[in-house]
N, C-alpha and C positions, 0 to 999 in steps of 0.2 A: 594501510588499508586493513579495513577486520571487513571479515566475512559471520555476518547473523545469518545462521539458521534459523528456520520455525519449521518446527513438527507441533502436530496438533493444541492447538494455540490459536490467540487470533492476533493476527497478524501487528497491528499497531502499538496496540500494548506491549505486545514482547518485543517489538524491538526499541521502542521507549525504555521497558525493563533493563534489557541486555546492554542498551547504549550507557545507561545511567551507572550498570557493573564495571564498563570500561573505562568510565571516569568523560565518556565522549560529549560534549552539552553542545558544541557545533560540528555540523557538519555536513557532505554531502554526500546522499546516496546515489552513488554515479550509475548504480543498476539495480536494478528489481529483478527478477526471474520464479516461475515455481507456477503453482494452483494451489486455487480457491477451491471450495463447497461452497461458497455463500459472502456475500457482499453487497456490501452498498456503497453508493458513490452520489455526487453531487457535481450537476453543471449550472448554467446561468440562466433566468430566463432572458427570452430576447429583449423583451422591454424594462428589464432593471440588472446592472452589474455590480450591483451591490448586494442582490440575493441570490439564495441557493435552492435548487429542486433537487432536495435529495428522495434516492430512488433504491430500495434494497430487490436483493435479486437471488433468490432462495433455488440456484442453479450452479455448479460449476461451471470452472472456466482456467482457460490458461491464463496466466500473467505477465505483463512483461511493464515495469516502468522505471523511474526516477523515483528525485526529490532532494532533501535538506532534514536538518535536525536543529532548530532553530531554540536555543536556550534551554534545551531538553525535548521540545516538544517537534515529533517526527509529523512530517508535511509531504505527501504521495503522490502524486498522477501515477496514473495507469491504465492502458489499456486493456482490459479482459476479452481473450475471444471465447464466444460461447456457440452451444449446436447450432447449424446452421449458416458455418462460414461467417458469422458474426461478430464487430467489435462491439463492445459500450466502453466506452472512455470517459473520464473524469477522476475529481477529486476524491480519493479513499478516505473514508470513514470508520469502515473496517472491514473484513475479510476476513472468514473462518476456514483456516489450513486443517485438513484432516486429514483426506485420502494420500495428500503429496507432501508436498513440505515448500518453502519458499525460499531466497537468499536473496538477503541485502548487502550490496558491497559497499560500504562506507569508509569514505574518506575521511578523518577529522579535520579541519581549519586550526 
């Protein structure tokens, strides 16, 4: 198990980066934890599951998700709660860590 850090960073890239310094090309991220300043995410519309509404969201929020690192390339759900007692959930795109920091605990295969 390795634990990725992100301090002010965004979020995908660096742990794309960080996995690739550890030699990791598969694996699973069995936990997410931390905050955003800023993020954007993607769901399905109702009438096609083959397309995405992606949606950016220029607000903090806390995090909490999964995922995988599929041939190098890291793959997110996540939940973000934002003001307001509010989730948005979906596919991460990316996520700009500033104020807090985030961790991914990754498995490799």
């Amino acid at each position: 198990m390795h634990v990725i850090e992100v301090k002010d960073a965004e979020l995908m890239s660096a742990i794309a980066r960080r996995s690739k310094e550890l030699g990791i090309t598969n694996a699973a991220i069995v936990s997410l934890i931390g905050a955003v300043d800023a993020f954007t995410v993607s769901t399905m519309p109702v009438s096609d599951a083959t397309a995405d509404v992606i949606t950016r969201y220029d607000l903090p929020a806390e995090m909490h998700g999964s995922g995988e690192i599929t041939e190098g390339t890291v793959h997110i759900h996540a939940t973000m709660a934002v003001e307001g007692d509010r989730a948005v959930c979906g596919h991460v795109h990316e996520a700009h860590v500033g104020t807090w920091f985030a961790r991914a605990y990754v498995l490799p295969c």
